[in-house]
PDB file of N, CA, C, O and CB in Angstrom:
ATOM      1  N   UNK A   1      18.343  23.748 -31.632  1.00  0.00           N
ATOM      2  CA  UNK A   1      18.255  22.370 -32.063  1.00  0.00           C
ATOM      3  C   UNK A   1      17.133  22.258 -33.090  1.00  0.00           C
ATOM      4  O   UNK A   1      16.042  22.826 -33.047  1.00  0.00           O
ATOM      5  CB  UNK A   1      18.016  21.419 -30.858  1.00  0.00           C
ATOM      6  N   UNK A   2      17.610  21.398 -34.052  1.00  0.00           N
ATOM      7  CA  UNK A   2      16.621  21.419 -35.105  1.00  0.00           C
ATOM      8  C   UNK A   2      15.084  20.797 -34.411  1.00  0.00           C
ATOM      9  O   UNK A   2      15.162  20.411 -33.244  1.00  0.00           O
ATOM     10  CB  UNK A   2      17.264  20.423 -36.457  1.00  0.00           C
ATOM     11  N   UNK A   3      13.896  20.713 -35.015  1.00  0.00           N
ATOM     12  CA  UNK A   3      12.595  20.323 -34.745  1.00  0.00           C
ATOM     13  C   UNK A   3      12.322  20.463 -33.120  1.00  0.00           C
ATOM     14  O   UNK A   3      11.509  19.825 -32.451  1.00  0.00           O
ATOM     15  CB  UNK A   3      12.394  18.838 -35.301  1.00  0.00           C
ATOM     16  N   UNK A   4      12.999  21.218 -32.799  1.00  0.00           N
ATOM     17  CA  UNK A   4      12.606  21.175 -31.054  1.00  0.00           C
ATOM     18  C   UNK A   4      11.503  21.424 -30.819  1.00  0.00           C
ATOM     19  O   UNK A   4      11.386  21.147 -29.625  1.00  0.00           O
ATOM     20  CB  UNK A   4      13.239  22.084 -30.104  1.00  0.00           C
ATOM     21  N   UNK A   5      10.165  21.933 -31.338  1.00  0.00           N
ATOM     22  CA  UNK A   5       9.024  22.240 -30.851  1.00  0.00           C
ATOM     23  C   UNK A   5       8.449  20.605 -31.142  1.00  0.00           C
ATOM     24  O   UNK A   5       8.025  19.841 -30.275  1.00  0.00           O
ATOM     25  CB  UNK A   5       8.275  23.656 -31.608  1.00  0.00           C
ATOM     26  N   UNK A   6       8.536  20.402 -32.201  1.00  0.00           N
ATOM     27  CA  UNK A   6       8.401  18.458 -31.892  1.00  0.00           C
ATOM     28  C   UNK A   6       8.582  17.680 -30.663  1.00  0.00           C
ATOM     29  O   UNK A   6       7.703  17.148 -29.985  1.00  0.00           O
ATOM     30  CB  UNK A   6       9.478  17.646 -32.647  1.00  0.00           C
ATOM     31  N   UNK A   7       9.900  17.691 -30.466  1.00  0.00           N
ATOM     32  CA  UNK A   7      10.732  16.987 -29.331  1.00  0.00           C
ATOM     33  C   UNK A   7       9.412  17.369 -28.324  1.00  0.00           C
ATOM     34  O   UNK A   7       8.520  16.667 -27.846  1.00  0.00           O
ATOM     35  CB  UNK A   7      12.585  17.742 -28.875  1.00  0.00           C
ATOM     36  N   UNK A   8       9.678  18.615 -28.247  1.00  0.00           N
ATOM     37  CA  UNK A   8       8.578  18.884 -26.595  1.00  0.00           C
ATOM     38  C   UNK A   8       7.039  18.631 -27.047  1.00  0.00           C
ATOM     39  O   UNK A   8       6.367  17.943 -26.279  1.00  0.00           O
ATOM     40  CB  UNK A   8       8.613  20.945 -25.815  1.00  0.00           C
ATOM     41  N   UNK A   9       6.644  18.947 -27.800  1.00  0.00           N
ATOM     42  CA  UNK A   9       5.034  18.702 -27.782  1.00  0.00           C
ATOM     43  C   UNK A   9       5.369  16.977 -27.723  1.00  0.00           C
ATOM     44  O   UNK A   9       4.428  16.526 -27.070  1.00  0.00           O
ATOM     45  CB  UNK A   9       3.929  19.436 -29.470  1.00  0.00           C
ATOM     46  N   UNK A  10       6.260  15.851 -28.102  1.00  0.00           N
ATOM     47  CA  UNK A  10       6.177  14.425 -27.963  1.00  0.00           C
ATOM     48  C   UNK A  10       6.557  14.324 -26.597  1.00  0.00           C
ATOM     49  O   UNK A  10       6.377  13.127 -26.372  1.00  0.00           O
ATOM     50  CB  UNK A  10       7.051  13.571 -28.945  1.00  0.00           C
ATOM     51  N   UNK A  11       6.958  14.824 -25.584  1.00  0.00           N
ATOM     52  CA  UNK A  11       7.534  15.005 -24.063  1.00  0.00           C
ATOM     53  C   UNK A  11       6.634  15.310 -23.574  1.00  0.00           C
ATOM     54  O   UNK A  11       6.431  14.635 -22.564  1.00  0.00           O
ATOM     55  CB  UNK A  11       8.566  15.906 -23.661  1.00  0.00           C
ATOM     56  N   UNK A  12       5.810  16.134 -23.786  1.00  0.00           N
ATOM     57  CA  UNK A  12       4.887  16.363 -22.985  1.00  0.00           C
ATOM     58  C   UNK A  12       3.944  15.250 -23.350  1.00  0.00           C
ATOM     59  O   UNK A  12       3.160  14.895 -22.471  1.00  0.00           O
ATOM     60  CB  UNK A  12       4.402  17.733 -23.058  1.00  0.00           C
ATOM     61  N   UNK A  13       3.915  14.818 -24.185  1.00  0.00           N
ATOM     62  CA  UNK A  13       2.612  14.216 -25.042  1.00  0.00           C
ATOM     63  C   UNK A  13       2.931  12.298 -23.298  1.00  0.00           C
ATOM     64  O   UNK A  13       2.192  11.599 -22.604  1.00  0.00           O
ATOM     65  CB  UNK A  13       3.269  13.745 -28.041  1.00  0.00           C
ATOM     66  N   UNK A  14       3.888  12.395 -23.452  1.00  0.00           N
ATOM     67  CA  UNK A  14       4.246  10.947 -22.869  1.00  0.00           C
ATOM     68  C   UNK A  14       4.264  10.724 -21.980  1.00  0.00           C
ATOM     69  O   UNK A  14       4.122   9.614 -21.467  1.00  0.00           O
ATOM     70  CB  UNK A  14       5.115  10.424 -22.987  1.00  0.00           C
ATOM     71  N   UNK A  15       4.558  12.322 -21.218  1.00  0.00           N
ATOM     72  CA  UNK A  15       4.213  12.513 -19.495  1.00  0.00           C
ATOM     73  C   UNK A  15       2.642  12.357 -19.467  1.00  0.00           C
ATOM     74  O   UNK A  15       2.030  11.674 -18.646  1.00  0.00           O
ATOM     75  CB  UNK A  15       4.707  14.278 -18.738  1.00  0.00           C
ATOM     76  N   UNK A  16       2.222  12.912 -20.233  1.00  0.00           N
ATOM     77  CA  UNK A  16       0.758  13.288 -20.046  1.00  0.00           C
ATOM     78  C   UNK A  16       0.639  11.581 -20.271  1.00  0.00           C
ATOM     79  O   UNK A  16       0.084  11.239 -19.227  1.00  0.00           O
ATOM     80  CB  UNK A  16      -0.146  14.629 -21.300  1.00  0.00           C
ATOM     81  N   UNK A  17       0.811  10.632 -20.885  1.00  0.00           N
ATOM     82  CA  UNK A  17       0.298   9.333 -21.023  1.00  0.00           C
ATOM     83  C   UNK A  17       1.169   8.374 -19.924  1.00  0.00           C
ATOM     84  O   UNK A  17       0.700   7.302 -19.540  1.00  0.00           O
ATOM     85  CB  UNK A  17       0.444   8.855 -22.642  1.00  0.00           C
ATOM     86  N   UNK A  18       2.490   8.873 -19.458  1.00  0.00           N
ATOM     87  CA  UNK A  18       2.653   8.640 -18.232  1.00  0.00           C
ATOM     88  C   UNK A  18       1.788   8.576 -16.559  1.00  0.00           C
ATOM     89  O   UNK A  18       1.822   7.784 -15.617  1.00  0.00           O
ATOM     90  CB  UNK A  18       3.395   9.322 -18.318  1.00  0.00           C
ATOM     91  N   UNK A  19       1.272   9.481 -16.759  1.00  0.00           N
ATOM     92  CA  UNK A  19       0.678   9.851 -15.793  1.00  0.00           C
ATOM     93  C   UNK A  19      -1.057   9.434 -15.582  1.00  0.00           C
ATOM     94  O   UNK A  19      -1.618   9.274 -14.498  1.00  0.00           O
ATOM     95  CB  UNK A  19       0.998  11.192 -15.878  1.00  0.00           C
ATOM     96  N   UNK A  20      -1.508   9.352 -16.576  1.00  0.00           N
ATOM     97  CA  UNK A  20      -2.755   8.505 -16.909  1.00  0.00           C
ATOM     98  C   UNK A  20      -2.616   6.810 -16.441  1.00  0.00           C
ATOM     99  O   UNK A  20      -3.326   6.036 -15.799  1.00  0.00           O
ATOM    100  CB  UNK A  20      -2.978   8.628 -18.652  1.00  0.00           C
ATOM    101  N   UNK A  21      -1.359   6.725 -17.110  1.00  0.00           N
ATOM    102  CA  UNK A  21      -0.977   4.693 -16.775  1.00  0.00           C
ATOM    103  C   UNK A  21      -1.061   4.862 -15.463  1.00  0.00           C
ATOM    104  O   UNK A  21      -2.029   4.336 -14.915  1.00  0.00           O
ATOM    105  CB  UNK A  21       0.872   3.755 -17.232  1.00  0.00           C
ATOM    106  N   UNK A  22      -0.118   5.604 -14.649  1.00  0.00           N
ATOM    107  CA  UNK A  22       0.171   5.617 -13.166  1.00  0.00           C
ATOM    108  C   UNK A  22      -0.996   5.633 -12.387  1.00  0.00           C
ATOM    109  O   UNK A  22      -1.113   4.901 -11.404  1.00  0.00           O
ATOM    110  CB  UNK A  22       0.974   6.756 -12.756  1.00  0.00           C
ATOM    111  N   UNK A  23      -1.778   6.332 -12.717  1.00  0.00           N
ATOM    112  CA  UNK A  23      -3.739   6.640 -12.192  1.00  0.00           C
ATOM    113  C   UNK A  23      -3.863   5.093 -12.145  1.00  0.00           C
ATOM    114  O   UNK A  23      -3.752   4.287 -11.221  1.00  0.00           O
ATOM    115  CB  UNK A  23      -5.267   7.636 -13.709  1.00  0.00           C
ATOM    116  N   UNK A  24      -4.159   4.952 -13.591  1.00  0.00           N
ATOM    117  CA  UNK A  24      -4.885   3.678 -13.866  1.00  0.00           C
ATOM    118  C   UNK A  24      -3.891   1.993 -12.640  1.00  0.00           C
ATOM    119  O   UNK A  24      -4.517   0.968 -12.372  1.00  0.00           O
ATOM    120  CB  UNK A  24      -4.655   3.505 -16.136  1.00  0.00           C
ATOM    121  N   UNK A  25      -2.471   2.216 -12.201  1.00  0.00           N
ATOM    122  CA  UNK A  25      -2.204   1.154 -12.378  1.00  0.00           C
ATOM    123  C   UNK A  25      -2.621   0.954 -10.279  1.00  0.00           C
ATOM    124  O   UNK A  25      -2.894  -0.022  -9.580  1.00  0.00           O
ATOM    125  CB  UNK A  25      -0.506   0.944 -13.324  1.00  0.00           C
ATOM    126  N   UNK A  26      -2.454   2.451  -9.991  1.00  0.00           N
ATOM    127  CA  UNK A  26      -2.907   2.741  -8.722  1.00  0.00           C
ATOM    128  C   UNK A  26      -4.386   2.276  -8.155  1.00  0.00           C
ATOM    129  O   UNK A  26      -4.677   1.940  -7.008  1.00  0.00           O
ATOM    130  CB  UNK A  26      -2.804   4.101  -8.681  1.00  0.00           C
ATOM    131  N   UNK A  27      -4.914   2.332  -8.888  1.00  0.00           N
ATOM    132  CA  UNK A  27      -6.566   2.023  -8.893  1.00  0.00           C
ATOM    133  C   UNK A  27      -6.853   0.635  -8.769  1.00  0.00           C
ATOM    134  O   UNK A  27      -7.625   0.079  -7.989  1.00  0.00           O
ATOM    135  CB  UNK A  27      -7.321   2.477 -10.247  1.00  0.00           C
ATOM    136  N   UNK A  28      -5.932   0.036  -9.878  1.00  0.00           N
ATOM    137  CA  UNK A  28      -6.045  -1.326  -9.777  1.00  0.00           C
ATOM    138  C   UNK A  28      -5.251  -2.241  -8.339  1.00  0.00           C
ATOM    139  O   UNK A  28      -5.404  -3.310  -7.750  1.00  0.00           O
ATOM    140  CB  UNK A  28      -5.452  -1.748 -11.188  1.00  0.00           C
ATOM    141  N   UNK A  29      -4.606  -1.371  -8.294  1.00  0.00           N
ATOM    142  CA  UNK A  29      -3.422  -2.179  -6.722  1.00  0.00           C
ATOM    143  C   UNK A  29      -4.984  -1.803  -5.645  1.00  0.00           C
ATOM    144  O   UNK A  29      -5.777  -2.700  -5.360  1.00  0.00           O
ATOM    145  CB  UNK A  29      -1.055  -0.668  -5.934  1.00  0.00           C
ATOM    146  N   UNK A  30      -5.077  -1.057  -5.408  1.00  0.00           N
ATOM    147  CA  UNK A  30      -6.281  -0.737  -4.845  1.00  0.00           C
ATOM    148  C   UNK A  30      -7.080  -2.006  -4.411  1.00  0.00           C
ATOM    149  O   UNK A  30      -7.174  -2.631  -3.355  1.00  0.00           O
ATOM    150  CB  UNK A  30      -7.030   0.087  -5.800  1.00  0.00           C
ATOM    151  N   UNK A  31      -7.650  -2.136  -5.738  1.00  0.00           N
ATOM    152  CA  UNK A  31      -8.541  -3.309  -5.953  1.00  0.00           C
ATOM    153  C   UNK A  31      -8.431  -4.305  -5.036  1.00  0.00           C
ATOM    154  O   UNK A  31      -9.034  -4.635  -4.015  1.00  0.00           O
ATOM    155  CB  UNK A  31      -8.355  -3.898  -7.163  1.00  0.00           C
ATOM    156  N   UNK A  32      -7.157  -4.844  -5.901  1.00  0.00           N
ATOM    157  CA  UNK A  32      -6.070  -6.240  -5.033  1.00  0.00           C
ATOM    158  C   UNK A  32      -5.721  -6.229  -4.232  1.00  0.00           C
ATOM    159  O   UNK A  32      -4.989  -7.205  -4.071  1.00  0.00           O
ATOM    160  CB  UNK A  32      -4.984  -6.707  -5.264  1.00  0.00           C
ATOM    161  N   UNK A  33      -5.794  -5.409  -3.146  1.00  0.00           N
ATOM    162  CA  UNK A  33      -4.900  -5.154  -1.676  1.00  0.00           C
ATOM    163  C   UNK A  33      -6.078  -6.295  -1.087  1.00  0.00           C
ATOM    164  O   UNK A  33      -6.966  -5.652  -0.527  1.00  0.00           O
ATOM    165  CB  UNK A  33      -4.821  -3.076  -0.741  1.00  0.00           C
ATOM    166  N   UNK A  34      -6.263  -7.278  -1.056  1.00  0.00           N
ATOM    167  CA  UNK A  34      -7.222  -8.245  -0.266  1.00  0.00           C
ATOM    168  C   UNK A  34      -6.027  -8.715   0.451  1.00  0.00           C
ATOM    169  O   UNK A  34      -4.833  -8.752   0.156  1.00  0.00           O
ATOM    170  CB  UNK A  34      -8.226  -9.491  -1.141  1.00  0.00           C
ATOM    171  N   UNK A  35      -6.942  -9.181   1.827  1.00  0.00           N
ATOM    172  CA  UNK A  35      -6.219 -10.155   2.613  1.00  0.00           C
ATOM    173  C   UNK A  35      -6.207 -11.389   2.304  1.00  0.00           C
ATOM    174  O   UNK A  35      -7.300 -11.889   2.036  1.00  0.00           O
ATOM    175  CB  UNK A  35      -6.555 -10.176   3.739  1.00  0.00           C
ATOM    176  N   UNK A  36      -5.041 -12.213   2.249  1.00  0.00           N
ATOM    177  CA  UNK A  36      -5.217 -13.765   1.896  1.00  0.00           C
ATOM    178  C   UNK A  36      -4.924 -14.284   2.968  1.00  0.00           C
ATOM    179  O   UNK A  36      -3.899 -13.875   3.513  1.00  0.00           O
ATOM    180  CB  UNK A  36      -4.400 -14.415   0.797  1.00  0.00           C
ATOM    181  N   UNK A  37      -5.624 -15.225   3.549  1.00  0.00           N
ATOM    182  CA  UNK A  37      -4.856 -16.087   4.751  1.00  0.00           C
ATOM    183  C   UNK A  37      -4.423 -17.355   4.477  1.00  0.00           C
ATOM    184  O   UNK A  37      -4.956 -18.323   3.934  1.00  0.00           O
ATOM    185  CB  UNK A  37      -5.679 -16.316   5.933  1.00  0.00           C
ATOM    186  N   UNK A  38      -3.469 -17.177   4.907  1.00  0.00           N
ATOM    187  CA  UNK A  38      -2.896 -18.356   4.754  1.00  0.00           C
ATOM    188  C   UNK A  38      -3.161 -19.778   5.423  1.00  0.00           C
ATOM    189  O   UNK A  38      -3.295 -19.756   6.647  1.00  0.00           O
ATOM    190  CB  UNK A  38      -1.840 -18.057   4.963  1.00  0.00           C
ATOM    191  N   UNK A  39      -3.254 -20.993   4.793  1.00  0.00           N
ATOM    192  CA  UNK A  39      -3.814 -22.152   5.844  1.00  0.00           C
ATOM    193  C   UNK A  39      -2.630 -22.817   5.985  1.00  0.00           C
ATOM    194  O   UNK A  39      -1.638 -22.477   5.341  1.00  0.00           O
ATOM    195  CB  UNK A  39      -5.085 -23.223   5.347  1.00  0.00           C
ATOM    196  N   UNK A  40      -2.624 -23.640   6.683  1.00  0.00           N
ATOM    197  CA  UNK A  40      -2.234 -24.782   7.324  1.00  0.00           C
ATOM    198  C   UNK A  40      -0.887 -25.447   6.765  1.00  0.00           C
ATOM    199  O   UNK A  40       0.183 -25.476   7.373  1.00  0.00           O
ATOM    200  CB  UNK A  40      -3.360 -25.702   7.246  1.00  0.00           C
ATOM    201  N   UNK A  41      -1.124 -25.943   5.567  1.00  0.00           N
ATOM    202  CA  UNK A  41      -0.175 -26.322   4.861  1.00  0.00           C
ATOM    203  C   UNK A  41       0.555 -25.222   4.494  1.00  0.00           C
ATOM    204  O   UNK A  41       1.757 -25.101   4.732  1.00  0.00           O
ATOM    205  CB  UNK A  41      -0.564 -27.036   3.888  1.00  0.00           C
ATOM    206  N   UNK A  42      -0.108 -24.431   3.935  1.00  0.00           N
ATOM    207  CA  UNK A  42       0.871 -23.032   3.711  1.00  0.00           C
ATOM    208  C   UNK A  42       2.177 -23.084   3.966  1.00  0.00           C
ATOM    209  O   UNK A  42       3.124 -23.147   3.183  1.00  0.00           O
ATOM    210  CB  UNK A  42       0.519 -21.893   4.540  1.00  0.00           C
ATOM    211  N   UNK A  43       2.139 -23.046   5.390  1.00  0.00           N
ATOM    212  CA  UNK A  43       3.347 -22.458   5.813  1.00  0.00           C
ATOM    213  C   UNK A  43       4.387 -23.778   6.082  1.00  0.00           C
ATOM    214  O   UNK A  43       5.362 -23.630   6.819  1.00  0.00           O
ATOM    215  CB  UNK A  43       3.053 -21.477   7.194  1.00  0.00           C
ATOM    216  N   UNK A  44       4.197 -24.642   5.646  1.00  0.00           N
ATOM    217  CA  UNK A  44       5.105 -26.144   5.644  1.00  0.00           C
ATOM    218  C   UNK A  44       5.479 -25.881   4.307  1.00  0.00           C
ATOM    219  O   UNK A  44       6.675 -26.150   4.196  1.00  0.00           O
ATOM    220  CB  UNK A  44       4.248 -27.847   5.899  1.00  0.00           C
ATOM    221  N   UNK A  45       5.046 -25.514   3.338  1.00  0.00           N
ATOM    222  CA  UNK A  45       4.862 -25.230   1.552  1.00  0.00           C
ATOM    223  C   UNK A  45       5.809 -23.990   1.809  1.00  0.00           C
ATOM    224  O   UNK A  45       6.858 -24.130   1.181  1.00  0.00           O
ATOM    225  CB  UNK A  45       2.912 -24.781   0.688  1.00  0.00           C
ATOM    226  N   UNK A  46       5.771 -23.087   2.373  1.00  0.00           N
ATOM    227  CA  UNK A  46       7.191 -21.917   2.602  1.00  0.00           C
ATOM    228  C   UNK A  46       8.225 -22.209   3.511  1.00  0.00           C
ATOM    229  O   UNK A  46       9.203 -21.477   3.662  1.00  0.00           O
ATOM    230  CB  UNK A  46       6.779 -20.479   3.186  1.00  0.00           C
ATOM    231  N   UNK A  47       8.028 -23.288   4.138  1.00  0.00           N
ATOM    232  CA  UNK A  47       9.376 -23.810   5.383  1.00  0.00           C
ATOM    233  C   UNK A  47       9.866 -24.594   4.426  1.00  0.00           C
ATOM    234  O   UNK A  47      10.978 -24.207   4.067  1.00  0.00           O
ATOM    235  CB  UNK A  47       9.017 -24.790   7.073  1.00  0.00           C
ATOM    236  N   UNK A  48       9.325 -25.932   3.638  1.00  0.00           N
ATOM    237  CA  UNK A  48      10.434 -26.480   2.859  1.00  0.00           C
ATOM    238  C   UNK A  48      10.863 -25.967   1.349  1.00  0.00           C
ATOM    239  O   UNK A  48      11.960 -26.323   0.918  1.00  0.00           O
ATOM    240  CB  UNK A  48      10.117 -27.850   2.765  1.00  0.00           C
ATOM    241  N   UNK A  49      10.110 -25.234   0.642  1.00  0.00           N
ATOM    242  CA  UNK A  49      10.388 -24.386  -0.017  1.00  0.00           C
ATOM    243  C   UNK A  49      12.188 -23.207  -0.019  1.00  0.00           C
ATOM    244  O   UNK A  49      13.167 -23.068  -0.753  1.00  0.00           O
ATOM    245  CB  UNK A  49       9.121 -23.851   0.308  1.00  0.00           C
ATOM    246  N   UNK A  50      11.658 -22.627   1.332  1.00  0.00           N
ATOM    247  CA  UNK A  50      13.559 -21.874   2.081  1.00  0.00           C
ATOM    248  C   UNK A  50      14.272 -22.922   2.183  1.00  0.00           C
ATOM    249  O   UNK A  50      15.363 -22.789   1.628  1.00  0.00           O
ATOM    250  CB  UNK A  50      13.752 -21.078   3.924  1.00  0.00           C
ATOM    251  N   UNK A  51      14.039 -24.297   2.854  1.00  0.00           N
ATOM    252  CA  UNK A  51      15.307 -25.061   2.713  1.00  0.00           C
ATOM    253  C   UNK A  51      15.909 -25.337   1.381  1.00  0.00           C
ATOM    254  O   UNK A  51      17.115 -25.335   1.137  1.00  0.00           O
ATOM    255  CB  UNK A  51      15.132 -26.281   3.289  1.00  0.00           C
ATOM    256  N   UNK A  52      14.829 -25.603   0.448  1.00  0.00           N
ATOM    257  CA  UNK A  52      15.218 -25.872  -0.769  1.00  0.00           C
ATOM    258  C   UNK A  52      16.053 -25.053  -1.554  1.00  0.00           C
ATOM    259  O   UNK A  52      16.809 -25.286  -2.496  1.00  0.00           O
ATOM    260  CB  UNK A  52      14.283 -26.053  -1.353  1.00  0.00           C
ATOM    261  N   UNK A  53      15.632 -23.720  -0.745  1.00  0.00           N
ATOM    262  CA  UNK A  53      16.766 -22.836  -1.967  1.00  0.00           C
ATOM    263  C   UNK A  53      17.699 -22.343  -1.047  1.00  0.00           C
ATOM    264  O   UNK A  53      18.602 -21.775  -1.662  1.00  0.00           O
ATOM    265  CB  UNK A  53      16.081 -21.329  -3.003  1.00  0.00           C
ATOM    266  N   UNK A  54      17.868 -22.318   0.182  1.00  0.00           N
ATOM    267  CA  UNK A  54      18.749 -21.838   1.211  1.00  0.00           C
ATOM    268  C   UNK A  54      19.557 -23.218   1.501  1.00  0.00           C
ATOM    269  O   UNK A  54      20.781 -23.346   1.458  1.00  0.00           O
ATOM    270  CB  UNK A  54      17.903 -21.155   2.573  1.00  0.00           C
ATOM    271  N   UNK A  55      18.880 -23.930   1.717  1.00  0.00           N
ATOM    272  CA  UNK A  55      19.666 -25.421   2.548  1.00  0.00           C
ATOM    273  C   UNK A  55      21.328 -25.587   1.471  1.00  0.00           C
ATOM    274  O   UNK A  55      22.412 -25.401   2.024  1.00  0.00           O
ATOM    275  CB  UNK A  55      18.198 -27.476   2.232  1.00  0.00           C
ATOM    276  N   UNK A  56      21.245 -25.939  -0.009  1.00  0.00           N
ATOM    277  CA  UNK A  56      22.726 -25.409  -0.774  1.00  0.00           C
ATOM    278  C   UNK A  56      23.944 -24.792   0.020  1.00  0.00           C
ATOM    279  O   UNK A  56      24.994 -25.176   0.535  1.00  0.00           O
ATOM    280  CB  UNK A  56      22.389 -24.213  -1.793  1.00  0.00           C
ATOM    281  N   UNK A  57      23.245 -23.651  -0.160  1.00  0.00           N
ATOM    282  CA  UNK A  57      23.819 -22.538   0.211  1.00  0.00           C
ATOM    283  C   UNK A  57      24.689 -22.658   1.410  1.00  0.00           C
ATOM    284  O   UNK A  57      25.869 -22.433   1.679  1.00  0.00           O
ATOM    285  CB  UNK A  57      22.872 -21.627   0.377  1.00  0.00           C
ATOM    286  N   UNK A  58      23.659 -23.093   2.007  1.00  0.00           N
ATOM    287  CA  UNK A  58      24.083 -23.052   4.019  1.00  0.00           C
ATOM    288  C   UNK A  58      25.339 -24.020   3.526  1.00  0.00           C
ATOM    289  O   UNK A  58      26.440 -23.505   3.333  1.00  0.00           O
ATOM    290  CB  UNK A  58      22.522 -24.099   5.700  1.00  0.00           C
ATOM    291  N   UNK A  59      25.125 -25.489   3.322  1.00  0.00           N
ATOM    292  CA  UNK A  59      25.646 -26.020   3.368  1.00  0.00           C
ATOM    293  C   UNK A  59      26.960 -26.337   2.842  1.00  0.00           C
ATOM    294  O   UNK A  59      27.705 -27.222   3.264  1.00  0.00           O
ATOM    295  CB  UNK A  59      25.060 -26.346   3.368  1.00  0.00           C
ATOM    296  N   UNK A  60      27.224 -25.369   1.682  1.00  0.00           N
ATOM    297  CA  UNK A  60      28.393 -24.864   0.916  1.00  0.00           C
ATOM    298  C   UNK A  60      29.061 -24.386   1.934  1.00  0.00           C
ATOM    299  O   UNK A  60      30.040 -25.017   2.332  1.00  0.00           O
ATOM    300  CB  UNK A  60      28.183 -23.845  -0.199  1.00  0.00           C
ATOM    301  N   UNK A  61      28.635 -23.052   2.631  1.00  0.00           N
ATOM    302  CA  UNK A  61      29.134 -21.709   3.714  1.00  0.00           C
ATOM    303  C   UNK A  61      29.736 -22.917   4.395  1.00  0.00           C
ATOM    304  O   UNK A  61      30.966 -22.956   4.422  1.00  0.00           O
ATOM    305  CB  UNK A  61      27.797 -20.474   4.783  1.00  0.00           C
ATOM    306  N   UNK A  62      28.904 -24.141   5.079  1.00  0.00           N
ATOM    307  CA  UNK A  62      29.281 -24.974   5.972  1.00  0.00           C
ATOM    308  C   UNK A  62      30.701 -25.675   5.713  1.00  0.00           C
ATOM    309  O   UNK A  62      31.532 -25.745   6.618  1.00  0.00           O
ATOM    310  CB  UNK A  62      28.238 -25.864   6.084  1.00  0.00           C
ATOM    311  N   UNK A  63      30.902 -26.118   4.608  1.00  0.00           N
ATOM    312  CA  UNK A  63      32.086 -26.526   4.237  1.00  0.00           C
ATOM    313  C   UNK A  63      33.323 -25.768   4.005  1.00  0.00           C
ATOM    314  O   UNK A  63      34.525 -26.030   4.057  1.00  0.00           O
ATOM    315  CB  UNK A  63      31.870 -27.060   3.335  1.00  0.00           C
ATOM    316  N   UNK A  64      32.537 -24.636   3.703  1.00  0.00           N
ATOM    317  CA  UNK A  64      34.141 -24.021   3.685  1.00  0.00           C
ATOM    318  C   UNK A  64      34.833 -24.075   4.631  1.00  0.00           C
ATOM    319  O   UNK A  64      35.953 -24.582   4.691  1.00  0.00           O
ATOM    320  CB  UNK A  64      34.339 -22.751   3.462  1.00  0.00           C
ATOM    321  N   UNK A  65      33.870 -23.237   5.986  1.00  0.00           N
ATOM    322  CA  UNK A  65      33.908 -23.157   7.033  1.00  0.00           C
ATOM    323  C   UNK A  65      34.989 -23.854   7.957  1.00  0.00           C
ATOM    324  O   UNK A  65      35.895 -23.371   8.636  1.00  0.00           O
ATOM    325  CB  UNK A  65      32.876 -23.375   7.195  1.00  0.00           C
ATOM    326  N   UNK A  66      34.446 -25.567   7.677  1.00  0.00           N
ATOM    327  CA  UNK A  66      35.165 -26.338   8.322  1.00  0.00           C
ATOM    328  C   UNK A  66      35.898 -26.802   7.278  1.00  0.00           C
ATOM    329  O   UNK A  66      36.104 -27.918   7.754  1.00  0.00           O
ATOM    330  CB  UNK A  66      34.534 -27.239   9.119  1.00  0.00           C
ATOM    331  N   UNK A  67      36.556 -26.832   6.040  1.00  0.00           N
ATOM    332  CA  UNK A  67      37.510 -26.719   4.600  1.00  0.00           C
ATOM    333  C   UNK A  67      38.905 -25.712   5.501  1.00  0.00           C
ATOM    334  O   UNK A  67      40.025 -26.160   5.746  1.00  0.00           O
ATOM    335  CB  UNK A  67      36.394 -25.528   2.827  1.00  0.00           C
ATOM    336  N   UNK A  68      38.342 -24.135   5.891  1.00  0.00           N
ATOM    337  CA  UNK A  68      39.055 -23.262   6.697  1.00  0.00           C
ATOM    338  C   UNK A  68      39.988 -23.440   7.485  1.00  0.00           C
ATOM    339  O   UNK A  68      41.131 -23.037   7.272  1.00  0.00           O
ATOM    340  CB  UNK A  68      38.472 -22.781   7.277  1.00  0.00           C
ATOM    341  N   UNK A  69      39.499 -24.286   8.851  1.00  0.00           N
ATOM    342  CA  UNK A  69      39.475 -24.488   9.913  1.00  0.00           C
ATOM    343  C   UNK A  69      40.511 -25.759   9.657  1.00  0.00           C
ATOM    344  O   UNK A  69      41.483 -25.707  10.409  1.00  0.00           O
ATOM    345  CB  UNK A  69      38.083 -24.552  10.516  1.00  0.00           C
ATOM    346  N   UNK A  70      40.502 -26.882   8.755  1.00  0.00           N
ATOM    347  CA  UNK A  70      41.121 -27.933   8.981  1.00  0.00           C
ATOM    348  C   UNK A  70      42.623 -27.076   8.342  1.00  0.00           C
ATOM    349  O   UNK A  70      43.532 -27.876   8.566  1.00  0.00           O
ATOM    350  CB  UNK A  70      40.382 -29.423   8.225  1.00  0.00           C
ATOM    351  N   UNK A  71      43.290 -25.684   7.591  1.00  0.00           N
ATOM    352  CA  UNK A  71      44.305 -25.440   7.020  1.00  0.00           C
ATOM    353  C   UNK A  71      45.391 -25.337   7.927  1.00  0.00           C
ATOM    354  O   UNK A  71      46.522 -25.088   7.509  1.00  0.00           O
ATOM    355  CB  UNK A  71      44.130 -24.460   6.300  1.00  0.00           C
TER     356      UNK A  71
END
């Protein structure tokens, strides 16, 4: 294949800068692994939140359901 010693010295060149990012992005998760606790409201802020994007849904399934049932 033409220029192949190119091709690979740029392959290697990208792993090698692959593998530097990966260091670097590891280090940083590191960092951030803190515990957050959650308060009070929180979890009313993620209960109506799921209805909001589940409640649709359910309620579609629900109709068919009984849509089904009345054929």
């Amino acid at each position: 294949m033409m220029l192949q010693k190119r091709i690979d010295r740029a392959m290697d060149w990208l792993k090698k800068q692959n593998k530097s990012e990966v260091d670097d992005s590891n280090e940083e998760l590191e960092k951030d692994e803190e515990y957050v606790e959650l308060e009070k409201n929180d979890i009313l802020a993620l209960f109506i939140s799921s209805l909001l994007v589940f409640g649709p849904i359910v309620l579609v399934l629900i109709g068919i359901i009984i849509w089904a049932y009345k054929l």
